[in-house]
N, C-alpha and C positions, 0 to 999 in steps of 0.2 A: 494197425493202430490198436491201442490195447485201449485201456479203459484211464488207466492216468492219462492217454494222450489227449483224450474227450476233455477231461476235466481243466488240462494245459491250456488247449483250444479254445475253451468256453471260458476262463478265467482272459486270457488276450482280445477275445471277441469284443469281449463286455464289459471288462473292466471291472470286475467284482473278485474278490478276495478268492483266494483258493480254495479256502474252507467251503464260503458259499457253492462255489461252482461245486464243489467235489459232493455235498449234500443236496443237490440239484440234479444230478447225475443218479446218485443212489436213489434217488426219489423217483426217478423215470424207470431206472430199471427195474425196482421194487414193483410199481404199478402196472408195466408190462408182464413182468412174470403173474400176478396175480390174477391180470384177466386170461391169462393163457391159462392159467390155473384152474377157471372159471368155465373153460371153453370158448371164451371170448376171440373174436377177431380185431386185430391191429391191422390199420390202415393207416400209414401216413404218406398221403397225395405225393406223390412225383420220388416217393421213396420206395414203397414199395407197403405186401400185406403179410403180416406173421397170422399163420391158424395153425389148431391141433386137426391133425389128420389121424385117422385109425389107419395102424400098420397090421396089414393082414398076416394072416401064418403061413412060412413056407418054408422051403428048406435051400439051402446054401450049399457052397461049397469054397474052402481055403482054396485059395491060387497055389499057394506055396504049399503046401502039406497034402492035398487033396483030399482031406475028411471029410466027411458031410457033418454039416452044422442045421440042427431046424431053428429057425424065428421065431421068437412067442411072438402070440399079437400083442399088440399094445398102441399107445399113442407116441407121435412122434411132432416136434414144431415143423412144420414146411415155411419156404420165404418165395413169395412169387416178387421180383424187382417190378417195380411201378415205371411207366413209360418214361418219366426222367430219367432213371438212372440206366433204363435197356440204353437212352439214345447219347448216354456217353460215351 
């Protein structure tokens, strides 16, 4: 499901104009990115939680090529699924 399919959905759900729906949509995911931006943790119940995790330094390796690759640190988003959507 991409991101027009969100907007298709929520326009049939609701019955509100495509515009609105598709400017409702960008509005969610605007203020998601920014708390993630922020540090903040996303919770939504029976969906699941988005947080920035610190990605440690270490070093890799290509399956295919077998170079050695190092990791910088940095931040990364993790998504832990919320008990509704594990018991799908």
């Amino acid at each position: 499901m991409i991101k027009a399919d969100l907007v298709t959905r929520g326009t049939e759900e609701s019955e509100i104009p495509r515009g609105t729906a598709a400017l409702a949509v960008d509005a969610i995911f605007a203020t998601m990115k920014d708390a993630l931006r922020c540090g903040k943790r996303i919770e939504l119940r029976g969906f699941g939680v988005f947080q920035i995790c610190e990605r440690r330094r270490g070093s890799a390796r290509n399956p295919r090529t077998g170079v050695a690759a190092e990791i910088t640190p940095g931040k990364t988003v993790r998504f832990k699924p919320g008990k509704g959507l594990r018991d799908l």
